[in-house]
N, C-alpha and C positions, 0 to 999 in steps of 0.2 A: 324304735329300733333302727339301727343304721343300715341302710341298702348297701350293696356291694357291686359295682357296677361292673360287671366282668366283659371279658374280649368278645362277645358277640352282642354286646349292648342291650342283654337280658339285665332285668334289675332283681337280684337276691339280693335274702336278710341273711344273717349270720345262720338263720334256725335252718331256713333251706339249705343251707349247703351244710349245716352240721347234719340234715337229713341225710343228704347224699352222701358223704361220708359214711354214717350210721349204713345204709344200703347197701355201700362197697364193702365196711369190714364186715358184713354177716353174709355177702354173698362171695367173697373171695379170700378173705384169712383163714388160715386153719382149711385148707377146701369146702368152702361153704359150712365148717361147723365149727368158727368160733364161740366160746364163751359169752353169755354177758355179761360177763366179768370183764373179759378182752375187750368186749368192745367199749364197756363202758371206762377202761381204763384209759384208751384210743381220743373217747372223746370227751374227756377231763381235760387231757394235755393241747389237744386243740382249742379247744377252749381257751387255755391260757396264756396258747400262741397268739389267738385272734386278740384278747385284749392286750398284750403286748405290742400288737400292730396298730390297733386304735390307741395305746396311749403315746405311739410314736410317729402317728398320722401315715399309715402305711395301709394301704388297701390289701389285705391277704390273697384274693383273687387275681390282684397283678404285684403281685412280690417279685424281688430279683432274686438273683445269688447274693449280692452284696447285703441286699435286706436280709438275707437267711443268715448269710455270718455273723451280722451286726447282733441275730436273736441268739445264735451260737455262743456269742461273747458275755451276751447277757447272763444265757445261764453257766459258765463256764467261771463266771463271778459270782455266783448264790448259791451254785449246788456242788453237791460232790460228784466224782467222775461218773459212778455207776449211773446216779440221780440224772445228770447232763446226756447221756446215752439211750436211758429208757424216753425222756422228753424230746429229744430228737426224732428217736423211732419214728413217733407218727406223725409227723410233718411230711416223708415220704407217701405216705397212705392218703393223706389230704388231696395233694394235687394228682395223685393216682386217680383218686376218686373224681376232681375236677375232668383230671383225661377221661376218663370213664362217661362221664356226662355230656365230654365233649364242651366243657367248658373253658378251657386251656389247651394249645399245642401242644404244651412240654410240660416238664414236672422240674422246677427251678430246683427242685431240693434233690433231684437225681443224685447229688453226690455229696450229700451232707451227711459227715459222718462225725462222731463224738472224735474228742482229742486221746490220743493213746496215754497221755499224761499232760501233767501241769505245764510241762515246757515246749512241747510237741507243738498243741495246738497253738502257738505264737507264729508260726509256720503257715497258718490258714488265716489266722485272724490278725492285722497289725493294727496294733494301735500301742500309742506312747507312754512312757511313762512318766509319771505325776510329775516327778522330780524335771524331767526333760521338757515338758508342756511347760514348766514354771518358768524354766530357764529361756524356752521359744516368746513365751510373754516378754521377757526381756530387750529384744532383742530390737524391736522398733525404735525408729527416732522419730514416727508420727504418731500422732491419737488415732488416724485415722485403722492404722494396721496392726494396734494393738488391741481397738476394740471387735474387728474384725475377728482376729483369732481366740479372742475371747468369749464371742457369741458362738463359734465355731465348735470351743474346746469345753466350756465351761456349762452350756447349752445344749450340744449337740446339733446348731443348724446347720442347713446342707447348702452349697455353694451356692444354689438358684436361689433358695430363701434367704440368704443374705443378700444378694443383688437386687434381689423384690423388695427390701423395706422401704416402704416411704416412712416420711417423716413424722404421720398421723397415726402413723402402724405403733409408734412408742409414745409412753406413758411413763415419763419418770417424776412426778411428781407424787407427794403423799408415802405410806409407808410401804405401798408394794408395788415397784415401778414391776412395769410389763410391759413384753411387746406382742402384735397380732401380727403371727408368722404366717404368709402363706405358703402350704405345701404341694404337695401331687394331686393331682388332681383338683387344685382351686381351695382344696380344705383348706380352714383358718385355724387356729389353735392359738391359746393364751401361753407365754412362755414368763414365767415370774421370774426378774431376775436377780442374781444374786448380789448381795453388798460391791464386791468388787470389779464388777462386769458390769452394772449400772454406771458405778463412778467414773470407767475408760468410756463409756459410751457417752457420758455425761459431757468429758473432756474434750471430745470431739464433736460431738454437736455445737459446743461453744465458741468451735472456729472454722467450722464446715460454712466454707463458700461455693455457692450453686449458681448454674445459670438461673435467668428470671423466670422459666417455665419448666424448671428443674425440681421436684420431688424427692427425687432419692436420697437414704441415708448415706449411701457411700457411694460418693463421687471421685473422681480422678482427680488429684493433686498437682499431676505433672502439667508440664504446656500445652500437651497434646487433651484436647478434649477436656480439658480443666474446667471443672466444675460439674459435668455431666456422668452419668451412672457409668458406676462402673460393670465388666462383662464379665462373665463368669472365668469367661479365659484370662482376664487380669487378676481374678482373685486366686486360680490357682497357680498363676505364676507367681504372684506372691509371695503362697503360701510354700511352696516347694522352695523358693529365693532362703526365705528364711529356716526352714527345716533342712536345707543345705551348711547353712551360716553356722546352726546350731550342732552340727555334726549326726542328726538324725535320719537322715534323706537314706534311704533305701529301695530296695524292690519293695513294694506294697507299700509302702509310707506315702501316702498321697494327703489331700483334703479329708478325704475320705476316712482315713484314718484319727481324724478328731473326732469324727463321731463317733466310731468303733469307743476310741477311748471315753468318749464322755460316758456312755454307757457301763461301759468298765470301772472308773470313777467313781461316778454317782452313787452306783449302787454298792460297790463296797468302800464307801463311806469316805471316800475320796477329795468330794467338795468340803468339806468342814473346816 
């Protein structure tokens, strides 16, 4: 079972803190007399939050806002709005209970609320669309910045894990090239990748010149520092350079917003 390494550098399992949860909805929903029905509905949907964060290398105990909208987006692509509202509910109650224990300062979900409709919530959550991410594909004259946006878009990885890959970290040979992403907190995870995002990655390996004690997959092209990793601050200038180019660049349209959409994507049936 996986620990959970929370802000005061106690180590919980998921079961512990679904305990304390469990403890906070019977001692404070309903005035100390909710249902077990209540509570056991409370702690289904936690549940599916937490595996939602372990299948996205996200520690629930140090969740952001940002992680909470990216889980908003999720279900705001699988469920219906009522369905999106009641699964929201108790993400509040979670880090209540975390405060309660004195596990957390704040309760990051403080202001996470279900979308008033289909068009609404685009307002809270940006991320791109298919058609617009296909056309951002387009837009590079190198390999290097078309595979980038495609491990970003097509993937979901997040700026730092892109600047972290070495070149040991990918696996493209045989019939299911991978790469070994690391995440927050040092976590590794397998990311399988797809036909067409292997092949840009592929293209660019094949002419990626490094300095002689140089690693990284994505180095700097330019004069300055050619050959050497590149920084998260050059990947998001990049990435905004070109979500400019392509007419998508907005308030909230960041990096950030690939993930959103990869999420969004994927799971309504997007990548195919």
């Amino acid at each position: 079972m996986n620990a959970i390494t929370i802000s005061n550098n106690q180590n919980l399992t998921t079961v512990d803190l679904s305990q304390a949860l469990a403890d906070f909805l019977r001692l404070n929903i309903a005035n100390g007399d909710a249902s077990p029905k209540t509570v056991a509905s409370y702690l289904t949907e936690f549940r599916q939050y937490t595996q939602w964060c372990e299948a996205e290398g996200i520690n629930p105990a140090q969740a952001t806002e940002d992680d909470l909208r990216a889980y908003r987006s999720h279900l705001v692509a699988n469920y219906a709005q009522g369905t999106v509202a009641t699964k929201l509910a108790a993400i509040p109650q979670f880090y209540d209970a975390a405060l309660w224990r004195r596990l957390r300062l704040d309760n990051p979900a403080a202001g996470l609320k279900a979308p008033k409709d289909r068009t609404g919530w685009e307002d809270a959550v940006k991320f791109l669309p298919l058609e617009g991410f296909k056309w951002l594909l387009s837009l590079p004259d190198n390999a290097r910045d078309r595979a980038i946006l495609a491990l970003m878009g097509w993937h979901g990885l997040r700026v730092e894990e892109v600047v972290n890959l070495n070149r040991d970290d990918v696996s493209l040979g045989g019939d299911l090239p991978t790469l070994t992403v690391t995440g927050k907190e040092s976590k590794t995870r397998k990311v399988h990748l797809i036909e067409r995002s292997a092949a840009t990655l592929s293209a660019w390996l094949d002419i990626r010149q490094v300095q002689p004690d140089e690693w990284a997959v994505f180095v700097s092209i330019g004069n300055r520092d050619k050959g050497r990793r590149l920084t998260t601050r050059a990947v998001r200038y990049m990435v905004d350079g070109y979500l400019d180019r392509a007419g998508l660049k907005a308030d909230g349209i960041s990096c950030h917003s690939l993930r959103h959409s990869f999420a969004t994507w994927s799971l309504a049936g997007g990548r195919s």
